[in-house]
Backbone and ligand atoms as CSV (ligand in chain L), in Angstrom:
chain,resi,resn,atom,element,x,y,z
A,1,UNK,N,N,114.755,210.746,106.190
A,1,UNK,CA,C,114.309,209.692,107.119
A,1,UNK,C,C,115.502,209.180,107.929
A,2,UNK,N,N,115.819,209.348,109.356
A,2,UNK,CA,C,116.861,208.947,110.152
A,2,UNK,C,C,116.361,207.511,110.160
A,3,UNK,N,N,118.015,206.349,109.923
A,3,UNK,CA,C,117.752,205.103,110.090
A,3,UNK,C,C,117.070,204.446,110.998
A,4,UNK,N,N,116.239,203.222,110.949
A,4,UNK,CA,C,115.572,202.932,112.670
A,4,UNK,C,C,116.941,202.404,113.417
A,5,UNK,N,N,116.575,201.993,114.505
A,5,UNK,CA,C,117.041,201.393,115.198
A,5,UNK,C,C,116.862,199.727,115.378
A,6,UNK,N,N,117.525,198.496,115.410
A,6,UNK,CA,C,117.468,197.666,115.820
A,6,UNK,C,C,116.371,197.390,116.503
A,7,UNK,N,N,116.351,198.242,118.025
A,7,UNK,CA,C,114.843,198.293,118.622
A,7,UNK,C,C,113.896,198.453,117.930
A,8,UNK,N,N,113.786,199.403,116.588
A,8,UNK,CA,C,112.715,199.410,116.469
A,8,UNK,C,C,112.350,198.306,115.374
A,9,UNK,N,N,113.080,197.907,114.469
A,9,UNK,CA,C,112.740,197.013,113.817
A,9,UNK,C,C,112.196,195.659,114.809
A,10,UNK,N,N,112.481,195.658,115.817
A,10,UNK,CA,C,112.777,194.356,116.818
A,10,UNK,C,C,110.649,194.680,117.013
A,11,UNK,N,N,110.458,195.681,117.411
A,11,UNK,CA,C,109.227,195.908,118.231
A,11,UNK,C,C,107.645,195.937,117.253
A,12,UNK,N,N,108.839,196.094,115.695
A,12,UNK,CA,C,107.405,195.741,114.355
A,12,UNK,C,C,107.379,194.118,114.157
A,13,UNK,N,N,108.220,193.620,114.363
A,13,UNK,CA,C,107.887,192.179,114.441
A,13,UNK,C,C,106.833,191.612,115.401
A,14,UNK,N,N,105.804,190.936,114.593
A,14,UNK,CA,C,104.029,190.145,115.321
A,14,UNK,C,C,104.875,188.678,115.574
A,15,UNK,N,N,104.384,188.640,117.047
A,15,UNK,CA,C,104.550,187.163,116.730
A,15,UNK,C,C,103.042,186.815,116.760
A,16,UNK,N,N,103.027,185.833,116.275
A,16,UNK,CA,C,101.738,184.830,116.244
A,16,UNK,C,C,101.488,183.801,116.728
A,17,UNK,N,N,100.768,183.340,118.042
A,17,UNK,CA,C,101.121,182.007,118.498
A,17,UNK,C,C,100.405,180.713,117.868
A,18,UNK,N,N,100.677,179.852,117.491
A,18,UNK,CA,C,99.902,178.486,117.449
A,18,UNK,C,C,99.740,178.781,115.462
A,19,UNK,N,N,100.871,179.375,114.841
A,19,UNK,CA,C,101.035,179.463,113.696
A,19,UNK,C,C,102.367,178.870,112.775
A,20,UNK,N,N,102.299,177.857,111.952
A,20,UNK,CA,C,101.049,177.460,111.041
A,20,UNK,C,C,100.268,176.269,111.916
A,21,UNK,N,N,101.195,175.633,113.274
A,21,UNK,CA,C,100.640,174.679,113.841
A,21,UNK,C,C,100.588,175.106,115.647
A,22,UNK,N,N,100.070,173.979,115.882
A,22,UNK,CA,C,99.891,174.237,117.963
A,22,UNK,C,C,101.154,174.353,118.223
A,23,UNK,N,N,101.604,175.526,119.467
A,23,UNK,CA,C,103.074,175.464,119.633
A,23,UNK,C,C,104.123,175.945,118.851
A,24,UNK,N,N,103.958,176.662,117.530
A,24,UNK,CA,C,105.057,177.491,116.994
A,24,UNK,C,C,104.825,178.903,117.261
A,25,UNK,N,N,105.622,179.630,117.967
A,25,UNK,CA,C,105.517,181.031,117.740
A,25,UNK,C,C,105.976,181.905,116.500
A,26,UNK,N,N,105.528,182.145,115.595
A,26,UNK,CA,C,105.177,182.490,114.036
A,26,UNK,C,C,106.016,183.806,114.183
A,27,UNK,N,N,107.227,184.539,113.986
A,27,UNK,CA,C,107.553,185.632,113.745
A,27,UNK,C,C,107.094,186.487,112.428
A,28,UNK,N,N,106.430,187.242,112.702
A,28,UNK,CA,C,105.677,187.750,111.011
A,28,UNK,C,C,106.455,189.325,110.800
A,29,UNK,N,N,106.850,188.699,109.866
A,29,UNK,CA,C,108.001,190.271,109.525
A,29,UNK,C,C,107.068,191.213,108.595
A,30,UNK,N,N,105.937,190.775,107.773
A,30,UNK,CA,C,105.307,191.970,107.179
A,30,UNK,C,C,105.048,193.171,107.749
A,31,UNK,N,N,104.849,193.701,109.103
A,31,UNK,CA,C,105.079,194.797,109.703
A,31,UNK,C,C,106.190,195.459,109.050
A,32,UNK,N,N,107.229,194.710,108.888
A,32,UNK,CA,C,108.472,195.783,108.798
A,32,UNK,C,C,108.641,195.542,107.106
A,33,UNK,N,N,108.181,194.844,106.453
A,33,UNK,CA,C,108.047,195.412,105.274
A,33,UNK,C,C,107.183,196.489,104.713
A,34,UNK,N,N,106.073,196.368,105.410
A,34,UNK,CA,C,105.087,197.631,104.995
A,34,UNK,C,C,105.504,198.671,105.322
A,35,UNK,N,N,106.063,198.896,106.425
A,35,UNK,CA,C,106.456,200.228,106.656
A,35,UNK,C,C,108.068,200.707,106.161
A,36,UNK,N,N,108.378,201.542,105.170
A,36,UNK,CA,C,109.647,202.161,104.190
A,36,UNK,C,C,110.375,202.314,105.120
A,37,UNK,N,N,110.306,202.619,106.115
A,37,UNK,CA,C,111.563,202.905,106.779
A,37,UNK,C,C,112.340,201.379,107.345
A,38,UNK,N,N,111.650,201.287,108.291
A,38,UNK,CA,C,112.067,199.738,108.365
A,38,UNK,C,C,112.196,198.779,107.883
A,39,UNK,N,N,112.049,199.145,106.532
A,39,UNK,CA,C,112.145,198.034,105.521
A,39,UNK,C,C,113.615,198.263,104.834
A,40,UNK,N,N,114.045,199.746,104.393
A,40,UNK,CA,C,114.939,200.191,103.702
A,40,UNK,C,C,116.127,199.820,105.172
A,41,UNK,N,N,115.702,200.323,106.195
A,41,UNK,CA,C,116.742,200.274,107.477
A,41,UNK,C,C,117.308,199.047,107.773
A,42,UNK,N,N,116.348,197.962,107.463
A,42,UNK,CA,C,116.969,196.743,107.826
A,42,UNK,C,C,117.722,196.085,106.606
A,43,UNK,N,N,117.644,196.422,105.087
A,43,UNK,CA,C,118.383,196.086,104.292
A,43,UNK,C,C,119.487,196.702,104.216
A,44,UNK,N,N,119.802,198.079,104.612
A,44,UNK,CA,C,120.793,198.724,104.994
A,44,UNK,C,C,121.580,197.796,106.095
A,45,UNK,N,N,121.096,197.076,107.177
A,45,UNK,CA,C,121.910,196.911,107.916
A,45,UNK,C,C,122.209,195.665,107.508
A,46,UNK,N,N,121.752,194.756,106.997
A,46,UNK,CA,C,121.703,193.361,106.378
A,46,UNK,C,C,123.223,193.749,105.468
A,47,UNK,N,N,123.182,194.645,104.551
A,47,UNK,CA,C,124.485,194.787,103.746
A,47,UNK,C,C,125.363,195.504,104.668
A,48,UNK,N,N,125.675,195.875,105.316
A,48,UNK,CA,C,126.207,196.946,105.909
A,48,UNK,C,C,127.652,197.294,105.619
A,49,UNK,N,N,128.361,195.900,105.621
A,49,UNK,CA,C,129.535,195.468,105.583
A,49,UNK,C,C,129.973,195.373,104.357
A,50,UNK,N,N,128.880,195.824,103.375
A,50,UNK,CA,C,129.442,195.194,101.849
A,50,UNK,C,C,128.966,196.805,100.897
A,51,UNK,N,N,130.209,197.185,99.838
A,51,UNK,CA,C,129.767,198.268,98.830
A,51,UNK,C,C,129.309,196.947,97.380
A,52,UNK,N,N,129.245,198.138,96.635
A,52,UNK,CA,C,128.855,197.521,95.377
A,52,UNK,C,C,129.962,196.916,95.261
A,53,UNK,N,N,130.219,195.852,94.315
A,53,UNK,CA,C,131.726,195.317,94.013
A,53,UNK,C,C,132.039,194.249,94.870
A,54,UNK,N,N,131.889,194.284,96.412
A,54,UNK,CA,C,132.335,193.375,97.098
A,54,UNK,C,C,131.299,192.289,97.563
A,55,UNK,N,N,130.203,191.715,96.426
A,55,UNK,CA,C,129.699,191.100,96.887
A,55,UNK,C,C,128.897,190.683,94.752
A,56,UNK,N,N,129.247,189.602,94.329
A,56,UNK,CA,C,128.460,189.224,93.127
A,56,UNK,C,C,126.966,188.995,93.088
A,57,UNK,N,N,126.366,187.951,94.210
A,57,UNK,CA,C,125.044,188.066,94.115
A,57,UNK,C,C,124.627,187.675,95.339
A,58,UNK,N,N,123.609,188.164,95.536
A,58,UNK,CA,C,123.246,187.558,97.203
A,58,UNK,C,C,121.625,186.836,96.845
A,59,UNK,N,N,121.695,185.572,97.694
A,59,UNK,CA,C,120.891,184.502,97.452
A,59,UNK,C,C,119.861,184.878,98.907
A,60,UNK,N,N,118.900,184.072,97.675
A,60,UNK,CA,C,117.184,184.247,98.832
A,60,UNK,C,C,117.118,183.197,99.085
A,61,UNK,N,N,116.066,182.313,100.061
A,61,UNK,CA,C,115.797,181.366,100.501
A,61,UNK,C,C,114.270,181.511,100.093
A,62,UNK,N,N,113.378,180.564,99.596
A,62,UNK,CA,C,112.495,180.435,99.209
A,62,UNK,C,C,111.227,180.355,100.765
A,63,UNK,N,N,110.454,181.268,100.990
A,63,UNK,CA,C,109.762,182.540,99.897
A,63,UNK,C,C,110.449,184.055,100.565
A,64,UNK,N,N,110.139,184.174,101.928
A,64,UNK,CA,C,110.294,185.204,102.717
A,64,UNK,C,C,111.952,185.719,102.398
A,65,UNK,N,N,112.467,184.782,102.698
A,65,UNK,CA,C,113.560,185.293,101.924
A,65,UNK,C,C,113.884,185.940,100.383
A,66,UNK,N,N,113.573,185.705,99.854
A,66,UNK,CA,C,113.820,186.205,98.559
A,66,UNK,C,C,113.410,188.226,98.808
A,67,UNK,N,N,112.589,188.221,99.121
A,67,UNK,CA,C,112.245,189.513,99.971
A,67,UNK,C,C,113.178,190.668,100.188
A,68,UNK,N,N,113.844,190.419,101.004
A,68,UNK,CA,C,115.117,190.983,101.726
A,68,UNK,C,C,116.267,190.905,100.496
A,69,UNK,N,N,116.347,189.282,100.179
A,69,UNK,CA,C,117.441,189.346,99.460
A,69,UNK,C,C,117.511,190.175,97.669
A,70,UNK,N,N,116.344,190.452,97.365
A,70,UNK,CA,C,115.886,191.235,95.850
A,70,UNK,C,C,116.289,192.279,96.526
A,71,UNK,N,N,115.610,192.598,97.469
A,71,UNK,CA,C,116.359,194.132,97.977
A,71,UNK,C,C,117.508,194.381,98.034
A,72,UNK,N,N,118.540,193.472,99.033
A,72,UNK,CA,C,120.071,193.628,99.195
A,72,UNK,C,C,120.230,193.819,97.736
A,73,UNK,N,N,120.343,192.744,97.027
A,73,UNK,CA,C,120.505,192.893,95.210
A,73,UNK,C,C,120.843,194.224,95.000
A,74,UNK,N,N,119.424,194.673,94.670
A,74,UNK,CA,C,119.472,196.188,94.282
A,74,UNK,C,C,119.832,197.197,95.031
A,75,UNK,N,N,120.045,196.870,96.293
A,75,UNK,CA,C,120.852,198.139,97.062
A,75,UNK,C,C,122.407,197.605,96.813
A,76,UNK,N,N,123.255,196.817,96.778
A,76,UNK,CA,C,124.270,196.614,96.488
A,76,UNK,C,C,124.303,196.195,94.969
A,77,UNK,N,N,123.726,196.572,93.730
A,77,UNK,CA,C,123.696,196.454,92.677
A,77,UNK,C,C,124.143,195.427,91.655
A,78,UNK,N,N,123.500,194.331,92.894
A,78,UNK,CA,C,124.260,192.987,92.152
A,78,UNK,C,C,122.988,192.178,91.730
A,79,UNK,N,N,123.432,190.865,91.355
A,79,UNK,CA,C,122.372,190.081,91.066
A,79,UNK,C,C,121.511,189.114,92.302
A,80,UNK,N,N,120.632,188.580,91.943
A,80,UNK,CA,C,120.237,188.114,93.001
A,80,UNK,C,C,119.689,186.395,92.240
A,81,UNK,N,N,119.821,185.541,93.457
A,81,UNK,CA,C,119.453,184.574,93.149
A,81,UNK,C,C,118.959,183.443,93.971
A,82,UNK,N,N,117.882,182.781,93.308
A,82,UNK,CA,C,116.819,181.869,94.386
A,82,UNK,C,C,117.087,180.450,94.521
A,83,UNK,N,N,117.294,180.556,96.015
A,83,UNK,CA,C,117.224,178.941,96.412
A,83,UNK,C,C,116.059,178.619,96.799
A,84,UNK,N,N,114.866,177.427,96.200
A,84,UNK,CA,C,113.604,177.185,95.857
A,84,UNK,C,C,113.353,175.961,96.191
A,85,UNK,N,N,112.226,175.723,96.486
A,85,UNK,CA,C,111.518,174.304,97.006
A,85,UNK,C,C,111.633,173.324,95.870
A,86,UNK,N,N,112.030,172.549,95.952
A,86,UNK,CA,C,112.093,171.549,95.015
A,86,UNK,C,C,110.828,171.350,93.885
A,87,UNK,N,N,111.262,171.602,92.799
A,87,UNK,CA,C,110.163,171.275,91.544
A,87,UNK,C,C,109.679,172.597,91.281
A,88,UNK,N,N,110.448,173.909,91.645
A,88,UNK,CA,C,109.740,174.975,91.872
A,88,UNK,C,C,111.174,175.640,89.960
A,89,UNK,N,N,112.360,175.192,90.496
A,89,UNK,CA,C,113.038,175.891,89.308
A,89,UNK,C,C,112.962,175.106,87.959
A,90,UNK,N,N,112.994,175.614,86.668
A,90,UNK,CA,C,112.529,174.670,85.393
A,90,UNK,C,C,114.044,174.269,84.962
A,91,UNK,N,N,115.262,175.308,85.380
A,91,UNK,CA,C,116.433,174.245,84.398
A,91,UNK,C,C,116.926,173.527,85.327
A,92,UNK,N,N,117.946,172.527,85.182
A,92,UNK,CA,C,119.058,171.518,85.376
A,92,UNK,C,C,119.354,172.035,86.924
A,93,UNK,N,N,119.035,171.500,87.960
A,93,UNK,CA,C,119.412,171.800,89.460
A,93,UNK,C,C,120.219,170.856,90.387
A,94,UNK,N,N,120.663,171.567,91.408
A,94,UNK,CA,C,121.447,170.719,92.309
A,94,UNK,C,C,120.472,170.571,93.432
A,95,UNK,N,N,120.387,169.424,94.108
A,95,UNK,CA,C,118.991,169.766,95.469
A,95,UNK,C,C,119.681,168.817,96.451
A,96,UNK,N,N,119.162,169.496,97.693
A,96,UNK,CA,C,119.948,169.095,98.578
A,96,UNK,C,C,118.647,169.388,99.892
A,97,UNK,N,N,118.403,167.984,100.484
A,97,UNK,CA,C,117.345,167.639,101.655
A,97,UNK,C,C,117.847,167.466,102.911
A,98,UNK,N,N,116.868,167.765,103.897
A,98,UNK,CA,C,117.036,168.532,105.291
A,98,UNK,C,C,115.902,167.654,106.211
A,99,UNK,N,N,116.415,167.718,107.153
A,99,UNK,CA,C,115.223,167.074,108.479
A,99,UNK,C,C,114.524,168.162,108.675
A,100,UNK,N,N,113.363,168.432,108.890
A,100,UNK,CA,C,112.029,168.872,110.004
A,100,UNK,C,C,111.581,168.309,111.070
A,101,UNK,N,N,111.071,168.287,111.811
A,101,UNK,CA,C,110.953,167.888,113.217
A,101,UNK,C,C,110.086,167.062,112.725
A,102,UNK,N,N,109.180,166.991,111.920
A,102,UNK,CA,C,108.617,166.080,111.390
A,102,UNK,C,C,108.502,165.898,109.472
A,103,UNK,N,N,109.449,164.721,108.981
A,103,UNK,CA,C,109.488,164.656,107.966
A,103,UNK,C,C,110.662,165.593,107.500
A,104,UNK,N,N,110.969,165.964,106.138
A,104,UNK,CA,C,111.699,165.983,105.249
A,104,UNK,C,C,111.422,167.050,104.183
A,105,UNK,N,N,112.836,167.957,104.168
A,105,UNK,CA,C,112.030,169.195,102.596
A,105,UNK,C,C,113.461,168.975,101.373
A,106,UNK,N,N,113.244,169.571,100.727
A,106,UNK,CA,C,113.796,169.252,99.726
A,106,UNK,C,C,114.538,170.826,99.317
A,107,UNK,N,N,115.772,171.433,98.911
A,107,UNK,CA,C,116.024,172.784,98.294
A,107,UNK,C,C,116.578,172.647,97.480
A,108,UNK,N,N,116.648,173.481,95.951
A,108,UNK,CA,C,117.263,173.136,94.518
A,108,UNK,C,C,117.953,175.018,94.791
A,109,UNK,N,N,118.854,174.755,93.649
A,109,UNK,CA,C,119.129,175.646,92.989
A,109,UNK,C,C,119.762,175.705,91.830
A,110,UNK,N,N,119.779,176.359,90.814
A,110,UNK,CA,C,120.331,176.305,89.196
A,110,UNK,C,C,121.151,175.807,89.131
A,111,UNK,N,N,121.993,174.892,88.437
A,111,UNK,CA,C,123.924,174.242,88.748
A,111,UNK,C,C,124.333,175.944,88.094
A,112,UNK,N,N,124.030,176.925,87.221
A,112,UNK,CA,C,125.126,177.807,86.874
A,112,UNK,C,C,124.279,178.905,87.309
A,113,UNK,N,N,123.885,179.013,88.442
A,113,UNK,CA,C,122.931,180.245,89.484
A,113,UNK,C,C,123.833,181.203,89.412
A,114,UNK,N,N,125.623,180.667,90.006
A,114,UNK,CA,C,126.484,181.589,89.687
A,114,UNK,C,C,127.476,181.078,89.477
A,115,UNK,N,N,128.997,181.874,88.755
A,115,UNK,CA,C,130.008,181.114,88.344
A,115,UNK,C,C,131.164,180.676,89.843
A,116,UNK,N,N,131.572,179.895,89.739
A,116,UNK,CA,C,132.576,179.123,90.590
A,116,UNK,C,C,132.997,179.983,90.925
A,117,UNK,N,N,133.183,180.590,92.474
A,117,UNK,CA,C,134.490,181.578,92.972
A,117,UNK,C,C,133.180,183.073,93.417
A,118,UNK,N,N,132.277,182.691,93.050
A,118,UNK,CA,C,131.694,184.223,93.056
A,118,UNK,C,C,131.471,183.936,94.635
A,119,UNK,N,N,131.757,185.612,94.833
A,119,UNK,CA,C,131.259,185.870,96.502
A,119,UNK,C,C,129.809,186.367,96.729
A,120,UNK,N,N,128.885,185.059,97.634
A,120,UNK,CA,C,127.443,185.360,97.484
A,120,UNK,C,C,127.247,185.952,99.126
A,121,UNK,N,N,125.977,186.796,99.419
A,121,UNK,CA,C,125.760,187.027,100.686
A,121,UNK,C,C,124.289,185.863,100.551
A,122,UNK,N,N,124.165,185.205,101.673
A,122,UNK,CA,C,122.639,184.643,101.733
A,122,UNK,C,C,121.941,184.921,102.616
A,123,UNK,N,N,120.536,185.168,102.442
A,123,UNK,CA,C,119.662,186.304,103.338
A,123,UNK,C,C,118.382,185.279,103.545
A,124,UNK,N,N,117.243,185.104,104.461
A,124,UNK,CA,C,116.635,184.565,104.864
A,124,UNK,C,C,116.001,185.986,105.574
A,125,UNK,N,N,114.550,185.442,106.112
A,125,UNK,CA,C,113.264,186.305,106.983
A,125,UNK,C,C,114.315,185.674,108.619
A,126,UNK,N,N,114.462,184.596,108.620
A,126,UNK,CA,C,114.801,183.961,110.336
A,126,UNK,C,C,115.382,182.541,109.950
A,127,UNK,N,N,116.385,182.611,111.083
A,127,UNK,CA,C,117.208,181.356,111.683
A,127,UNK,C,C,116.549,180.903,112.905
A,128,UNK,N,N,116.420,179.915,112.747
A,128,UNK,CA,C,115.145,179.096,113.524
A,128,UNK,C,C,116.521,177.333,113.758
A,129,UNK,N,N,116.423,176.199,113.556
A,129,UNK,CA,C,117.224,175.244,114.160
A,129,UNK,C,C,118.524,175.292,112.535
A,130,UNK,N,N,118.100,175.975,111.983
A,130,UNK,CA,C,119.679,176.130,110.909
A,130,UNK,C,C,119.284,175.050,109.365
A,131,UNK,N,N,118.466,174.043,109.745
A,131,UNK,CA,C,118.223,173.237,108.891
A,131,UNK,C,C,118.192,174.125,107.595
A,132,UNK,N,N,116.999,175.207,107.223
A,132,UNK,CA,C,117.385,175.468,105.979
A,132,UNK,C,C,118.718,176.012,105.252
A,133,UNK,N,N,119.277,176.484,106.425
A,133,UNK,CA,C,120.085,177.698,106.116
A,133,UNK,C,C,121.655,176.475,105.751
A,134,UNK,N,N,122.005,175.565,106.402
A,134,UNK,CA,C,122.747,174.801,106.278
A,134,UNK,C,C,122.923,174.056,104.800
A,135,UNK,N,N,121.074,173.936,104.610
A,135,UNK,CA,C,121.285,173.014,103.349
A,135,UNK,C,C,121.455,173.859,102.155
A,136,UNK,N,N,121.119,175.391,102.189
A,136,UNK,CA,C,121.421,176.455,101.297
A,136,UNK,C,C,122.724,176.801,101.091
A,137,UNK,N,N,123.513,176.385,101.969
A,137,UNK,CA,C,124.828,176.320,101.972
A,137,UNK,C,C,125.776,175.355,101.179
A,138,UNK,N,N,125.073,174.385,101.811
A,138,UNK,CA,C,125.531,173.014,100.646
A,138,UNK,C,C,125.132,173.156,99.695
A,139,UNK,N,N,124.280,173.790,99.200
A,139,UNK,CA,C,123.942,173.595,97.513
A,139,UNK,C,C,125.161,174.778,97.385
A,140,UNK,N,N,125.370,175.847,97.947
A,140,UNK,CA,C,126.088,176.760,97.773
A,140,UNK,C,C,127.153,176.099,97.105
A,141,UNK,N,N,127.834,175.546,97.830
A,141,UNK,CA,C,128.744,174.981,97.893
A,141,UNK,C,C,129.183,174.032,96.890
A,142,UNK,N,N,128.276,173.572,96.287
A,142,UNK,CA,C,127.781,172.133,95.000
A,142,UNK,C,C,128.453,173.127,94.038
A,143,UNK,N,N,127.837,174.458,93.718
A,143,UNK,CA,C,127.929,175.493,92.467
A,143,UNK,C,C,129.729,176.351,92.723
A,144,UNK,N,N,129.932,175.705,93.737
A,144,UNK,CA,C,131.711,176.566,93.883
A,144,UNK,C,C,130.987,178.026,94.701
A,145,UNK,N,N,130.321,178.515,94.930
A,145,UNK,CA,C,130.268,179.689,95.839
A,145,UNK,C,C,130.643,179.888,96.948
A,146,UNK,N,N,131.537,180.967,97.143
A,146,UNK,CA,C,132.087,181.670,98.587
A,146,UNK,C,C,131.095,182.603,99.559
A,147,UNK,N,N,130.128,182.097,100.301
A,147,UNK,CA,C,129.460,182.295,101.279
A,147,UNK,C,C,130.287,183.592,101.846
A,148,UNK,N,N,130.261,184.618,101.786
A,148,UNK,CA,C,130.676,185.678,102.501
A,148,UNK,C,C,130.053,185.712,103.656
A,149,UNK,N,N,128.722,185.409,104.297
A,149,UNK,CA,C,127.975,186.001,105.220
A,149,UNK,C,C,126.614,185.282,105.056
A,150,UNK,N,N,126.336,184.840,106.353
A,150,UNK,CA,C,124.501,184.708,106.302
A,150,UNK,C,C,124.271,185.414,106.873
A,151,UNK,N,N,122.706,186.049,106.473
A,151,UNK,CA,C,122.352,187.242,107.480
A,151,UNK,C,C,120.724,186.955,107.344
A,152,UNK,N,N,120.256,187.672,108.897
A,152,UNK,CA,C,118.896,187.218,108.823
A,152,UNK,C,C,118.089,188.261,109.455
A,153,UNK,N,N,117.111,188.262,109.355
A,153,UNK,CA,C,116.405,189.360,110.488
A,153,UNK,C,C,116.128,188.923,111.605
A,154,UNK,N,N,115.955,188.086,111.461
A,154,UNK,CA,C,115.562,187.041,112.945
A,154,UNK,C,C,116.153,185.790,113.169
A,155,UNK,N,N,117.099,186.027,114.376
A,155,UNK,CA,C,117.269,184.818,115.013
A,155,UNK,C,C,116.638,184.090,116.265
A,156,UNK,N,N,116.126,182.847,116.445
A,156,UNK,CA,C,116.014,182.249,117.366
A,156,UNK,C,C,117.082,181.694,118.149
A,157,UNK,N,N,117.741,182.506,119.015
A,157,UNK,CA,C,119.042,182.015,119.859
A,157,UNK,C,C,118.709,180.657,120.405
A,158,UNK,N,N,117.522,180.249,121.007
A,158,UNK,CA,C,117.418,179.013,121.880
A,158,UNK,C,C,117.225,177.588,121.112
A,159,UNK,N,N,117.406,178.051,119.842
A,159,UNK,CA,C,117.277,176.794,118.921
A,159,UNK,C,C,118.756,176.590,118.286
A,160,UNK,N,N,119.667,177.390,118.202
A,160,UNK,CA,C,121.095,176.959,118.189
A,160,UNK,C,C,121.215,177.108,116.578
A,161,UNK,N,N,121.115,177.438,115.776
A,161,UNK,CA,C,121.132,177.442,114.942
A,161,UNK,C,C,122.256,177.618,114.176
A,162,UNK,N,N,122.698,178.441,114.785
A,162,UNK,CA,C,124.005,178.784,114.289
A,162,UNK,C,C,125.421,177.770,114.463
A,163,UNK,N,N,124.706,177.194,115.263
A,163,UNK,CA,C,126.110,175.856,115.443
A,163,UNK,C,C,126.178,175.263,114.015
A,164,UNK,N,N,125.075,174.956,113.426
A,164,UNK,CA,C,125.066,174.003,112.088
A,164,UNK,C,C,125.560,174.926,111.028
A,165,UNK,N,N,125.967,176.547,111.042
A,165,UNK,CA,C,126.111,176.758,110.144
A,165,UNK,C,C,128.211,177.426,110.139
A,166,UNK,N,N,128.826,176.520,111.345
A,166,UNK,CA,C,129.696,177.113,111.518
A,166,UNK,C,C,130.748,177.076,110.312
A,167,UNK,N,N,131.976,177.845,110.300
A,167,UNK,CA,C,132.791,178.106,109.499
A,167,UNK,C,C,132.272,179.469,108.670
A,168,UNK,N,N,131.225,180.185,109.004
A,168,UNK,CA,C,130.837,180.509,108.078
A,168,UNK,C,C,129.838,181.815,108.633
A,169,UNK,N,N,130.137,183.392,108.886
A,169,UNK,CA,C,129.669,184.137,109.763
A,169,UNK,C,C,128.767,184.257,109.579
A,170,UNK,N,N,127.382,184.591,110.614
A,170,UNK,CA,C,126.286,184.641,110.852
A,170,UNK,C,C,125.781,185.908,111.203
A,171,UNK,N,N,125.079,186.598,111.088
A,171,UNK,CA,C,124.685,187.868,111.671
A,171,UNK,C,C,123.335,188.206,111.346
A,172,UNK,N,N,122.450,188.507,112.341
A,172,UNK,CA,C,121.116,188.488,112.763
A,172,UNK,C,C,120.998,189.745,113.356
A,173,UNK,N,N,119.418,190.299,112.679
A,173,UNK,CA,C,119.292,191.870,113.570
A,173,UNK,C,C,118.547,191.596,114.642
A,174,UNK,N,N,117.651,190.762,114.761
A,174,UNK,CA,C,116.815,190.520,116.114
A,174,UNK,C,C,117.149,189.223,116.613
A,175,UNK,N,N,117.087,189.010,117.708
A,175,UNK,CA,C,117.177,187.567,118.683
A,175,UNK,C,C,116.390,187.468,119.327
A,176,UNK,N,N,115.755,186.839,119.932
A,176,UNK,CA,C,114.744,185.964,120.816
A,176,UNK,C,C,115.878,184.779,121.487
L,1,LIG,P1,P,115.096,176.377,110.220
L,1,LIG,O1,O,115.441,175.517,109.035
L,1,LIG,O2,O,114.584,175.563,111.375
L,1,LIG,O3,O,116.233,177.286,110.618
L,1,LIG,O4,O,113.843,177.278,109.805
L,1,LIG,C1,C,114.049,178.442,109.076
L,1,LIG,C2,C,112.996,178.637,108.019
L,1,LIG,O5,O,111.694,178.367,108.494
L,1,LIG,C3,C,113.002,180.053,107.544
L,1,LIG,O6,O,112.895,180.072,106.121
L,1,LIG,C4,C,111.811,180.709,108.231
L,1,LIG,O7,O,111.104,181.541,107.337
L,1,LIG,C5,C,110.948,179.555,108.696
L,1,LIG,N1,N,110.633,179.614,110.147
L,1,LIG,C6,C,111.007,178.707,111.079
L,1,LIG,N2,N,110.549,179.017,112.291
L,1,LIG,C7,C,109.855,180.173,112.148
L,1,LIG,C8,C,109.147,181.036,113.071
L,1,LIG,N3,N,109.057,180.763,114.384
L,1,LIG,N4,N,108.580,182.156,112.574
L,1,LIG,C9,C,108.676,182.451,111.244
L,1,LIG,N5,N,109.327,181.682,110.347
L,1,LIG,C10,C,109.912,180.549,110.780
């Protein structure tokens, strides 16, 4: 199977308009999970930069994320681990809350998810205004973890997102 292309992963993405509310355009990545190639192609490119060894565990973002990031896991043969909606993990957590355009969310993760110093990659479905991805960081950060990389399949360039997550490289296979 020759790898896809960027384009083509770019062209299996649905958007959906007026999803979950009036006025959001809904990027729906299940296209490119159902189909093996583009699914394996874009976790390939998500790690790209990293062999086994140079990376301890790479973190999901609760739900779509976790997705991508179980995959990176096992293609770079590390562990993987979930940053979750509040009340969602059962041991001892660190949580750390975020604005929405309307109202307020909440993200936990384990205090010993991983040990102090470990180098994590964190993976998400899309970067949209940074809010989650920022506060996944800070919890990161609570547990001593070295953020090697956020990476996403989808970025929304016109929402800036990436400003909130500076110090700290970003890399996205699709943009809008
Ligand atoms: P944000 O915190 O604004 O960067 O939003 C990112 C999170 O919300 C990610 O976990 C996405 O799965 C989800 N999200 C936000 N906007 C969209 C969108 N237009 N399409 C699909 N998912 C979105």
């Amino acid at each position: 199977m020759p790898p896809p292309t960027i384009a083509e992963i770019a062209q299996a993405i649905r958007n959906v308009p007026d999803f979950p509310k009036p006025g959001i355009q809904f990027k729906d990545i299940t296209p490119v999970l159902a189909d093996p190639r583009l699914f394996a192609g874009s976790i390939a490119l998500l790690t790209e930069r990293y062999r086994p060894g140079d990376v301890d565990a790479v973190v999901g973002i609760d739900a779509r994320g976790f997705i991508f990031a179980a995959a990176a896991a096992f293609h770079l043969r590390t562990g993987f681990v979930p940053v979750r909606k509040k009340g969602k993990l059962p041991y001892e957590t660190h949580e750390q809350s975020y604005d929405l355009e309307y109202g307020s969310n909440t993200i936990a993760i384990h205090i010993d998810a991983v040990q102090p110093g470990s180098r994590v990659l964190l993976l998400d479905d899309l970067l949209a205004t940074g809010g989650t991805a920022a506060a996944a960081a800070a919890l990161l950060r609570k547990i001593g973890a070295e953020i090697l990389e956020m990476g996403f399949v989808v970025e929304l360039d016109f929402l800036h997102g990436r400003d909130r997550l500076a110090g700290c490289p970003v890399r996205s296979l699709v943009h809008y």
